[in-house]
C-alpha positions in Angstrom: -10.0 -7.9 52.3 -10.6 -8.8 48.4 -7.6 -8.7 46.2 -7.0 -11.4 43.5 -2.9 -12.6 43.1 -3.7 -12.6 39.3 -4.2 -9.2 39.4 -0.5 -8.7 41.7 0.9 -10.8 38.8 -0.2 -8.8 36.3 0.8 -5.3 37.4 4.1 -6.8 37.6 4.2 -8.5 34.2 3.0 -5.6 32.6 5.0 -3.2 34.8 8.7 -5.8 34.0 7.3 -5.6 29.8 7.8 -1.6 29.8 4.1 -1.8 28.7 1.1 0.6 29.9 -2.2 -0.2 30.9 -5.0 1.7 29.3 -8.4 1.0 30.1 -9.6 2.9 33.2 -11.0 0.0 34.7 -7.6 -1.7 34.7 -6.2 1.2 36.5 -8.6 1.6 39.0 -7.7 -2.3 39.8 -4.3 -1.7 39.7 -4.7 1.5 42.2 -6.7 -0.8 44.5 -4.0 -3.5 44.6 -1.4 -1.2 46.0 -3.9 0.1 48.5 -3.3 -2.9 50.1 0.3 -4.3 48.9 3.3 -2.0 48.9 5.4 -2.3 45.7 8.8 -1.1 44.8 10.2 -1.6 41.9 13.8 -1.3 41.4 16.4 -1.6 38.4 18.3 -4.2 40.2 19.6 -7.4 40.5 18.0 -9.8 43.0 21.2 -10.4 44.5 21.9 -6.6 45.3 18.4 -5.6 46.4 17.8 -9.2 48.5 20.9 -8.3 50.4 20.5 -4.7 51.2 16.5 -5.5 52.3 18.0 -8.3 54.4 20.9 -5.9 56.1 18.3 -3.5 56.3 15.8 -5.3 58.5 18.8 -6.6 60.8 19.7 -3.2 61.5 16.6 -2.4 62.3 15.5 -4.4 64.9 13.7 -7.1 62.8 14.8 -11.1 63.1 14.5 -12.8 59.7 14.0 -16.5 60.7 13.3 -18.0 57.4 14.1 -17.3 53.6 12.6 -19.7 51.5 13.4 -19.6 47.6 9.9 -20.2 46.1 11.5 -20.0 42.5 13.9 -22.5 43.6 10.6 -24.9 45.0 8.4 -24.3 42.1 11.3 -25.1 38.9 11.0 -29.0 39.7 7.3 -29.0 38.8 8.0 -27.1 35.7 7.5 -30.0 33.5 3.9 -31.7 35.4 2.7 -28.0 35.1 3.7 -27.5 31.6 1.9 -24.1 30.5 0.7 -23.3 33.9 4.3 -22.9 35.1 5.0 -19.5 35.8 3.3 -17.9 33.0 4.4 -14.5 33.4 8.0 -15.6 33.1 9.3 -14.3 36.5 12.9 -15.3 37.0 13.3 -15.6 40.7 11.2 -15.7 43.3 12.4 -15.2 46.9 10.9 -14.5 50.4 11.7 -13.2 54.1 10.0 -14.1 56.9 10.5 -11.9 59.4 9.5 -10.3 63.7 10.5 -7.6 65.7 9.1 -8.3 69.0 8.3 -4.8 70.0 5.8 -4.5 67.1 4.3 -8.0 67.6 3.8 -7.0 71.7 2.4 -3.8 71.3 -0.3 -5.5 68.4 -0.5 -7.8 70.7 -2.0 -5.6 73.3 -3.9 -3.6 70.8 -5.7 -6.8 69.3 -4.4 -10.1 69.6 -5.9 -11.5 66.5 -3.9 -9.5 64.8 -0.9 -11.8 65.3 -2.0 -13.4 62.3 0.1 -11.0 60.4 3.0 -12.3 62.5 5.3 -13.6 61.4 5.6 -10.7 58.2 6.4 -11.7 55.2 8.3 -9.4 52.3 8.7 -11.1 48.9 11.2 -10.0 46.4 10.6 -10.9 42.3 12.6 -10.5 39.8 12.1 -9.9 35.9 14.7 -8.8 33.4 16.8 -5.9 35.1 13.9 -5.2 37.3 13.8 -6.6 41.1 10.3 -6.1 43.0 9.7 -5.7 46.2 5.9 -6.5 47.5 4.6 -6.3 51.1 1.0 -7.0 52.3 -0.2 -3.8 54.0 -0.8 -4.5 57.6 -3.0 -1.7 57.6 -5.3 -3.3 55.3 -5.7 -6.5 57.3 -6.2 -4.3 60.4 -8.9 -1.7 58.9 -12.0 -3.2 61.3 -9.7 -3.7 64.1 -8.5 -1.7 67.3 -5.3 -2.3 66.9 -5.6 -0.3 63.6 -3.0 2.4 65.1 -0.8 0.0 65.8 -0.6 -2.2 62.4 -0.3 1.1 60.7 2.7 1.9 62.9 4.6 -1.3 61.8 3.4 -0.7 58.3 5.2 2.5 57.8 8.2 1.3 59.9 8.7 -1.7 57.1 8.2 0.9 54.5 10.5 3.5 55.8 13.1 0.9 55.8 12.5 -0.6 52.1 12.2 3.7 51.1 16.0 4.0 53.0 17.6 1.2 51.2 16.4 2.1 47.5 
């Protein structure tokens, strides 16, 4: 899998600044990006989306163990990075990590390497009025493997729930 994070912070900065990208080639990279991350964009506060992802996956069988602030980690190094700190200007930064142990047995079964996607993480951003939701594909990190079918299954099953809520 080749993808560069630059790239994943760019769509987002240029998507948050109301501006369009022109050049083909930058839409073709842009296309390729969310082949392999899902991205939602929504005109709402962190607060109100964080919540109703968070409810969501509860609901739906998922067990969020951990939800680290990364926005919150990275402001204390704000002044040591000086103009490398968070040059797109995202406001928050926050993260679920997340199981549902059906999906993890049955890749499991399928391909066992594959539990290198557990446990899934789901990262929300936020920028102005804008909150975005980003999700690595499973798909795309399952594409050589036999448990293909099954990565796609918990793929669309994390998507239907983020497509429910918003």
């Amino acid at each position: 899998m080749k993808f560069s994070w630059a790239l994943i912070f760019i769509f987002v900065s240029t998507s948050f600044s109301g501006m369009s990208v022109a050049a083909p080639a930058a839409n073709e990279e842009l296309k390729s990006i969310e082949e392999s991350i899902y991205i939602k964009r929504r005109k709402l506060s962190m607060s109100q989306l964080y919540k109703s992802v968070l409810l969501a996956f509860e609901n739906n069988g998922y067990f969020v163990t951990f939800e680290p602030n990364i926005g919150k980690a990275m402001r204390p190094y704000a002044q040591r990075w000086g103009k490398d700190y968070n040059k797109n200007n995202v406001e928050e930064i926050r993260s679920m990590v997340l199981s549902n142990p059906w999906h993890a047995n049955k890749i499991a079964n399928a391909d066992p390497y594959l539990l290198a996607m557990f446990p899934i993480t789901v990262t929300l951003i936020q920028k102005g009025n804008f909150t975005t939701i980003l999700f690595v594909r499973p798909s795309k990190v399952a594409e050589a493997s036999r448990g293909l079918a099954a990565a796609k299954e918990l793929e669309n099953d994390i998507i239907r729930i983020f497509e429910h809520i918003i």
